[in-house]
Every structure is written in structure tokens, then in C-alpha cells.
N, C-alpha and C positions, 0 to 999 in steps of 0.2 A: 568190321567197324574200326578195327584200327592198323591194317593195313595199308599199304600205299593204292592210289589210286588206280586200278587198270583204268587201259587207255581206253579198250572196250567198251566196257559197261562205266563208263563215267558219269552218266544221267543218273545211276541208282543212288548216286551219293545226293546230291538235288534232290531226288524224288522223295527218301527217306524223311525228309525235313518239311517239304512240302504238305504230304501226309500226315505229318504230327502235327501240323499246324493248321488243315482243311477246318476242323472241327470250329474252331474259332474263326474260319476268315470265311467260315458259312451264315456266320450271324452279322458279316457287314457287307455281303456280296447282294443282301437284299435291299437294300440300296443304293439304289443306282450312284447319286453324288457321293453318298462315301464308298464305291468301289469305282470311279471317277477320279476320288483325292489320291486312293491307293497309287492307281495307275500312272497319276502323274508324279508320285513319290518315286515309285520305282524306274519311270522312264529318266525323272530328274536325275537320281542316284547310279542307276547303273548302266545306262548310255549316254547320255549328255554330258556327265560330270569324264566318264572315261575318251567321248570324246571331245571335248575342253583340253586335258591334258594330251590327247594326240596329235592338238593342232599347235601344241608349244607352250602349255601352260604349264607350269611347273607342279607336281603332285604335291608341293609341301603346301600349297595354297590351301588345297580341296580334301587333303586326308585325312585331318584331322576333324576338318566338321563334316562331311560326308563319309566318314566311315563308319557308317551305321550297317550293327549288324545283320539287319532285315529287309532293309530297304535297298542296300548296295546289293543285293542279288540278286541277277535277270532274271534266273529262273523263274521265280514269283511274279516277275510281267509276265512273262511269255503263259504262264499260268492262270492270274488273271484277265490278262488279254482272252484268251481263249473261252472262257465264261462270258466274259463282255460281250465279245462277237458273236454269239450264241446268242443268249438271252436279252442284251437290251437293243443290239442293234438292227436297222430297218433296212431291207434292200432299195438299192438307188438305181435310179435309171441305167441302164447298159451296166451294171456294175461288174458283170460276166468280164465285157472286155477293157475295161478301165481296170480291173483289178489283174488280168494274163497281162497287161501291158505294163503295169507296175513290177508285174512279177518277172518278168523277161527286165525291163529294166534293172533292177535290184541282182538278178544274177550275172548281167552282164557288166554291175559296176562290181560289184565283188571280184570277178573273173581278173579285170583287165587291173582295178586296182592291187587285188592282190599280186599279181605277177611283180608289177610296177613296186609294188612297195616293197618285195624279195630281191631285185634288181634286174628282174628280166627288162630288157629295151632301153637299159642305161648302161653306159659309157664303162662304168665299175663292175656291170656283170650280177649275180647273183651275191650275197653276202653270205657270209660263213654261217649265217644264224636265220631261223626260219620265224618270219613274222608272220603269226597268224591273227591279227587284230580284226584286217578287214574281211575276213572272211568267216570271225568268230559271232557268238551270238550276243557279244556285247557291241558289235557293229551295227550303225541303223541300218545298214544292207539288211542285212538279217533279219530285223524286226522286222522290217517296209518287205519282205518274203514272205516272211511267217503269216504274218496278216493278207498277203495279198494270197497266195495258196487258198489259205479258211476261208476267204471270202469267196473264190472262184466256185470252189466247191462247193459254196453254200449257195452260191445265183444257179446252179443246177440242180439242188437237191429237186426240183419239180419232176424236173427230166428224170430223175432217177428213180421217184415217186412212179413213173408210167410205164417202170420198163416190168417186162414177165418176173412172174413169182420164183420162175429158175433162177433169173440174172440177178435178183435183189437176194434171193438167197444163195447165189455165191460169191456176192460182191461183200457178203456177210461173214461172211467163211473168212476170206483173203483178209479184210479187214480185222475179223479177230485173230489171224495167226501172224498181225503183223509184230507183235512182242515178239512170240515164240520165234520168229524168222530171227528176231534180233539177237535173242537171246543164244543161238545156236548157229546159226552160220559161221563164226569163227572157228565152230570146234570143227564143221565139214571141210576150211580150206585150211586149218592144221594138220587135219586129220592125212597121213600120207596114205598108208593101205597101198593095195594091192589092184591089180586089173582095172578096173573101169576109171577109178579114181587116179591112177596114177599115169593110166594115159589120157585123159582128161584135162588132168592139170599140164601136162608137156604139148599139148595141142593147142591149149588156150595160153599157154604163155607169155606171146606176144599178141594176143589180143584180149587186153583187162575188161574194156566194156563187155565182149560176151562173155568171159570168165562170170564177172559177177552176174549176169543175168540165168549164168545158169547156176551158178554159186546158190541163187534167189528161189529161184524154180525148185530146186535138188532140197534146199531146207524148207521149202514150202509144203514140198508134199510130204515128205518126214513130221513136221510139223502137225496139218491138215491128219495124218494117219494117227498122230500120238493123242490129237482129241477126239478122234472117233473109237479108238480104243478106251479109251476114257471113258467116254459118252456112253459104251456101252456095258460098262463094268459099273457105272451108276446103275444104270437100267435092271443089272443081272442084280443087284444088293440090293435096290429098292423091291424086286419080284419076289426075292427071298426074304426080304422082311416082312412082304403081305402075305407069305406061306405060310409065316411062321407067327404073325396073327391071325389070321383066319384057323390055324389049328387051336391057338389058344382059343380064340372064340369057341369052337367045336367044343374042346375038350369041359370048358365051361357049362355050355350047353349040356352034354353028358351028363356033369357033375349034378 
């Protein structure tokens, strides 16, 4: 809590505040216009306003009356967003492919503006300082992704409603170990060690995309293994706690 922020885990600082707050932003999410007002609070405050001042407007303008403590933080769109898209919204015609094609659009401005805005394909070259604006999530790149992602995956939830009871039960699995992936894969590619890992990492070295794809894979099934251990150390306490009532019931009985 009062450490500096790892670069890592940087979401859990967001998440922490989020969660204090769910309790109360569950009594106004049931209303569709006032989690409406919210969203335009938060998209006014912590995209619009930050890009206002990207395209040249001065922060002394907008800092002082937009720097509000709740509302200037994306997290809580992208939070609300995420409910909205869920619960009030209705699917639209082709929405599948209006929404890949937003989503390829939205990475491929990020992509080419971010380059651009670091000084790739300019005269000057790259600059001493690394701008990450347009490729952060207070960039509307990012929002106009986030949304179009949820959306994609939501115009197929039918599809994925017909597939076999294996595939929806390991699409379940993947899904729920996608924290623990998060949570642990840095300590797999710190982690130096010996034999497989160490020639592993010298192999993949010049190639990062399959590094992390096995990076992904490697903390998956560590992952995947650590809740079935789990799962079944519930099972083995919950049997031993029916042993250990059903004797008491016995002994009762006796008595």
C-alpha cells in the first residue's frame, strides 16, 4: 500500500479502489440514465479532457475544474463500460464485423500513431523520452478496442453457447486462469534455473513473439495444475468434515 508502484501488477492499485467503491456504484448501475450520466462523466474527465490538452490546449485550463478525484480516473469507464456492454446493451446487425473492424482499426491507429508520436518516420528520429499516451488507456484508441473486443465476443457468445461440453468446459478453465497467468508469468521469465529453462530462454531469444507464447503456455499449465490441486484439497476437507459429522451424529445416536 505504500510502496512504489510495480510496473507489473499496476492494475491492482486501480482494482483496489474500484472494489471499495463496487458497493455503492451497485445502487446506481441499476439505472440505466444514471450509469449513462456516470459514463459520460468519466469519458468527459479522463479522455476528452486529457485529449483536449494533447492536441495543444494548455493543462492550466482544465486542471483545476476537471480534476476531480473520481471522475478523472479511466479505470472506472473502462469498469463501467464493461457492465453497460453486458447488461443494457442490444446486439446490432453484423455487429460481429463492424465491431473486428473497429477493433483492427483502433490497433492499427495506435500502432502507426504511436511509432509516429516516439519519432519513428520523422526527420528527428526517435526522441530521448518514450511517449506512451497514444497507446495508453487514456487514449480513445484504447477505449474504441476495449469496447470493440467485448463486443466481438459478445456477437459470438451463441457460437460458443453450441459448442461440446469439453470445449465450453475448457474455454472455462483458460478463462479462469487468465489472472493466475498474470499474476505469475513474470516470476517464469525471471525465474533463470537450470536445463530446460535456461536453454529455453537462449533459443527463444531472438524470437519474443514465441518466447511469450510459450512464456503463456508454461504459466498456464502451472497455473491450470495449482487449481486442481486446490480443487481437490477442498474436496479431501469438505469429506473429512462429513466423517467427522456423521461420527458425531453416531456417537449421539449411541448416547
Amino acid at each position: 500500500m505504500s510502496n512504489h508502484i510495480n510496473d507489473v501488477y499496476w492494475f491492482l492499485y486501480s482494482i483496489i479502489y474500484l472494489y471499495v467503491l463496487t458497493p455503492i456504484l451497485s445502487l446506481a448501475v441499476g439505472n440505466k440514465r444514471c450509469l449513462q450520466y456516470m459514463l459520460a462523466l468519466c469519458g468527459l474527465v479522463g479522455v476528452l479532457v486529457p485529449l483536449v490538452n494533447r492536441l495543444g490546449v494548455n493543462p492550466m485550463y482544465t486542471g483545476t475544474v476537471f480534476n476531480w478525484p473520481l471522475f478523472s480516473t479511466v479505470p472506472l469507464l473502462y469498469f463501467l463500460a464493461g457492465y453497460y456492454l453486458h447488461t443494457y446493451w442490444r446486439p446490432i446487425r453484423h455487429q460481429a464485423a463492424i465491431a473486428a473492424a473497429a477493433y483492427v482499426a483502433a490497433t492499427i491507429g495506435m500502432a502507426v500513431l504511436g511509432l509516429w508520436s516516439n519519432g519513428y518516420y520523422r526527420p528527428g528520429g526517435p526522441g530521448p523520452a518514450y511517449d506512451a499516451y497514444v497507446v495508453g488507456i487514456s487514449s480513445p484508441f484504447c477505449v474504441v478496442q476495449a469496447c470493440a473486443l467485448f463486443l466481438l465476443f459478445q456477437s459470438c457468445e451463441t457460437r460458443f453457447q453450441t459448442c461440446e461440453v469439453s470445449t465450453k468446459r475448457m474455454l472455462g478453465k483458460v478463462a479462469g486462469a487468465s489472472l493466475g497467468v498474470y499474476l505469475f508469468h513474470i516470476l517464469f521469465i525471471n525465474w533463470t534455473g537450470f536445463g530446460f529453462v535456461a536453454v529455453l530462454k537462449s533459443a527463444l531469444a531472438t524470437h519474443p513473439v514465441l518466447y511469450a507464447v510459450v512464456v503463456y503456455l508454461c504459466t498456464l499449465a502451472v497455473v491450470l495444475a495449482g487449481k486442481a490441486a486446490l480443487g481437490r484439497c477442498t474436496v479431501a476437507i469438505r469429506w473429512m468434515r462429513g466423517i467427522r459429522r456423521t461420527a458425531v451424529r453416531g456417537l449421539h445416536d449411541v448416547q
